[in-house]
C-alpha positions as CSV (number, residue, x, y, z in Angstrom):
1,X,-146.4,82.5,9.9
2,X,-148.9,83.0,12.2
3,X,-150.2,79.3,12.7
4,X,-147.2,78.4,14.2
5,X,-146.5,81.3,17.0
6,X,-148.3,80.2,20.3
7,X,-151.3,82.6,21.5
8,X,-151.2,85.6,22.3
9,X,-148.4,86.5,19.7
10,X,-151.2,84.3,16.5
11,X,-153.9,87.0,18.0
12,X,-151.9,90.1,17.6
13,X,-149.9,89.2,14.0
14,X,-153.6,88.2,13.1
15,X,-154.7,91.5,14.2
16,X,-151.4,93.0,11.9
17,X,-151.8,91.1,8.7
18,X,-155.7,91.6,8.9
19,X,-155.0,95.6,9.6
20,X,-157.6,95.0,12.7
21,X,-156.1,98.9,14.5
22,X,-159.0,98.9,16.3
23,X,-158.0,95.4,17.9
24,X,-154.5,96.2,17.9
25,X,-154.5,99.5,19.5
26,X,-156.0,98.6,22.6
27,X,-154.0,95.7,23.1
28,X,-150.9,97.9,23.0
29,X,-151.8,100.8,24.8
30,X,-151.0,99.4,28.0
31,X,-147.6,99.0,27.1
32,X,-146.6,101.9,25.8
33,X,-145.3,103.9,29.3
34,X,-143.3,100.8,30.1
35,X,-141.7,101.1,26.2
36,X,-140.9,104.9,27.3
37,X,-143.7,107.0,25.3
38,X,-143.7,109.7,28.0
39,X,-140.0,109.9,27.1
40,X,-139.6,113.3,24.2
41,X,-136.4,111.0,23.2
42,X,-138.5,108.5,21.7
43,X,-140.7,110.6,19.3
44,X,-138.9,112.5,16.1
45,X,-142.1,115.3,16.8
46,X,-141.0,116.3,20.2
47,X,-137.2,116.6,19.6
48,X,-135.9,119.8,20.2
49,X,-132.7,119.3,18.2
50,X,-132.3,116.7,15.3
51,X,-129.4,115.1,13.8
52,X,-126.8,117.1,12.3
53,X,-126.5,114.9,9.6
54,X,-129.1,115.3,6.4
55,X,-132.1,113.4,6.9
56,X,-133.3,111.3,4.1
57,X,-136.9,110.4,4.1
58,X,-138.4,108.1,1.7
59,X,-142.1,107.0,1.6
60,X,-144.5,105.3,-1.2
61,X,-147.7,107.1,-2.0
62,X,-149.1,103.9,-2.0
63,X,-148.9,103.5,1.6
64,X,-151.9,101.8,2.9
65,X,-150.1,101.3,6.7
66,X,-149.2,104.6,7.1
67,X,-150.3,107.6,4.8
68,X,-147.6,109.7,2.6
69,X,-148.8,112.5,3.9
70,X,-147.1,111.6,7.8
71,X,-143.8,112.4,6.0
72,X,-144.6,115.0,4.2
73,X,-145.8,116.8,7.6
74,X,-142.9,115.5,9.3
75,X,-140.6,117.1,7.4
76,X,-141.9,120.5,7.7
77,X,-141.4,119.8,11.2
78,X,-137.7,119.0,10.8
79,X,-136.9,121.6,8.5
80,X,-138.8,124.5,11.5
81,X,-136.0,123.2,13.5
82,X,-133.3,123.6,10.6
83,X,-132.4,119.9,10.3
84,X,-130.9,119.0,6.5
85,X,-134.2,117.3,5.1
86,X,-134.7,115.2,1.8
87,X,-137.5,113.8,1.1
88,X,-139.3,112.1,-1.8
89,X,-142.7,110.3,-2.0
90,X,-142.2,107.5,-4.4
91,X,-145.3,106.3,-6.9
92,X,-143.0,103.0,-6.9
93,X,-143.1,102.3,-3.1
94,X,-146.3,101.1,-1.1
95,X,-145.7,100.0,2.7
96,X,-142.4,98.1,2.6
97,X,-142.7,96.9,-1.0
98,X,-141.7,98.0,-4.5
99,X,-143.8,96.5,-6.5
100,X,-145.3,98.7,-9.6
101,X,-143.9,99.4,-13.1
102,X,-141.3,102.1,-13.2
103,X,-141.7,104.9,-15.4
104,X,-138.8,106.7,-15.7
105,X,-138.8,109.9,-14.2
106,X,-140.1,108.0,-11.1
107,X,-136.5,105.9,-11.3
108,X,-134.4,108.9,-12.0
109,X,-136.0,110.2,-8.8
110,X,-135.6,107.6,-6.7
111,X,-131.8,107.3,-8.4
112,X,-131.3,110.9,-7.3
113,X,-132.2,110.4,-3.8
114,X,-130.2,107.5,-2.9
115,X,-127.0,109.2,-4.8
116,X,-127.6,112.0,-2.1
117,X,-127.4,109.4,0.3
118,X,-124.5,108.1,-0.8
119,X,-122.1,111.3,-1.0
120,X,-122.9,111.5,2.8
């Protein structure tokens, strides 16, 4: 996909596929205050209040974008400001992909979660 988009976008999905943060980053940074990062409305971390509605999180311990271990601190941080967390971090799961052999206790898990998603 990236062959075809004209420069800069080749550079920067390059940068993505290839997992090149120290290339990425910089190139980003100067957009960030014009995408509203000074804004506490944007980041989950420095809301005051969350959702009244549960919050399901779901993330793959085989995360090799963004470690498991973000949610789990995330959630701590939702639940010190009493929002209805669920969370479960799925052997099944990597980035955005399931792609491993089930066992089953990991399928009854991940069964469970989404069924508390669906009686919302």
């Amino acid at each position: 996909m990236a062959t075809m988009l004209p420069e800069p976008s080749r550079t920067y999905l390059n940068y993505v596929n290839d997992r090149a943060v120290n290339k990425l980053g910089p190139a980003l940074v100067p957009y960030l205050k014009q995408l509203g990062s000074d804004n506490p409305a944007v980041s989950p971390e420095r809301v005051t209040r969350p959702a009244s509605a549960p919050i399901f999180l779901l993330h793959g311990t085989g995360d090799t974008v963004i470690p498991a271990a973000e949610t789990a601190l995330f959630s701590e941080s939702l639940r010190r400001k009493d929002a209805d967390v669920h969370v479960l971090l799925s052997e099944l799961i990597t980035h955005a992909e399931v792609n491993k052999a089930a066992t089953y206790v990991d399928v009854l898990k991940l069964i469970h979660l989404w069924a508390q998603v669906l009686e919302q």
